[in-house]
C-alpha positions, 0 to 999 in steps of 0.5 A: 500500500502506498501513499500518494503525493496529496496524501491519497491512498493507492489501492483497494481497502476494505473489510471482510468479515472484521479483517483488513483487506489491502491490495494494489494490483486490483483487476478493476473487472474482477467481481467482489464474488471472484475476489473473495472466493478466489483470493480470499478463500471464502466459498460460502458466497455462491456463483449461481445464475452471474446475472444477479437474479438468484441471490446464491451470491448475496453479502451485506455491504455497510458503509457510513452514510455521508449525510448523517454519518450512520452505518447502513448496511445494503445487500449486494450480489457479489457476481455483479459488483466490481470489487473496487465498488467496496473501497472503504466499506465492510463486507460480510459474508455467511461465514462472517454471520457464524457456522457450526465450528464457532456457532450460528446465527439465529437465521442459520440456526432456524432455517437449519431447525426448519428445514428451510433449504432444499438443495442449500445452493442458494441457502446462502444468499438468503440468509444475508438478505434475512441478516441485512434485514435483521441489521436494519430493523432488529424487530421488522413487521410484515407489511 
């Protein structure tokens, strides 16, 4: 990482899952999907349909708001966002939530308890749409 004349950072920064991302040699068309399956590890998030309409790559993105200096957090399908999109922001991932090495989160644990997935494809993105909800309205009402 390096620093510009102005004072300006170089390169791509963010978090995923708590931890510091840093990285100069970004293909600006990489998807933030392809980076954190591929350069991360992380395969948790899945590559279904590439066109954003099954959700099996959906992750939470937070960043604080400009106008009112609040964390808000966003639903993202990871196969179309370019990687660099997530410069200076959080992002979360379904294993960030938990898993059944550390413990799962309640959305897990009920879907799990309720057998709420078929094939567990798009399981995933389903339960960080549920989470991004819960993030964004702890006690939310049908409408």
């Amino acid at each position: 990482m390096e620093s510009g004349t102005a004072g300006r950072v170089q390169g791509l920064v963010f978090f995923v899952n708590g931890r510091k991302v840093s990285c100069s040699d970004v293909d600006p068309e990489q998807t933030l999907l392809q980076f954190i399956r591929i350069k991360l590890g992380l395969c948790g998030t899945k590559l279904g349909c590439a066109e954003g309409g099954c959700g099996a790559c959906t992750v939470m993105v937070s960043r604080l708001a400009q106008d009112d200096k609040s964390i808000r957090h966003y639903t993202v399908n990871a196969c179309l966002a370019p990687v660099c999109s997530v410069h200076g922001c959080a992002v979360t991932t379904v294993e960030g939530i938990g898993s059944t090495k550390t413990r799962l989160h309640p959305v897990q644990e009920r879907i799990a308890r309720s057998h709420g997935s078929q094939c567990g494809f798009c399981t995933p993105g389903i339960v960080m749409s549920m989470y991004t909800l819960l993030r964004n309205n702890p006690q939310p009402t049908q409408a």
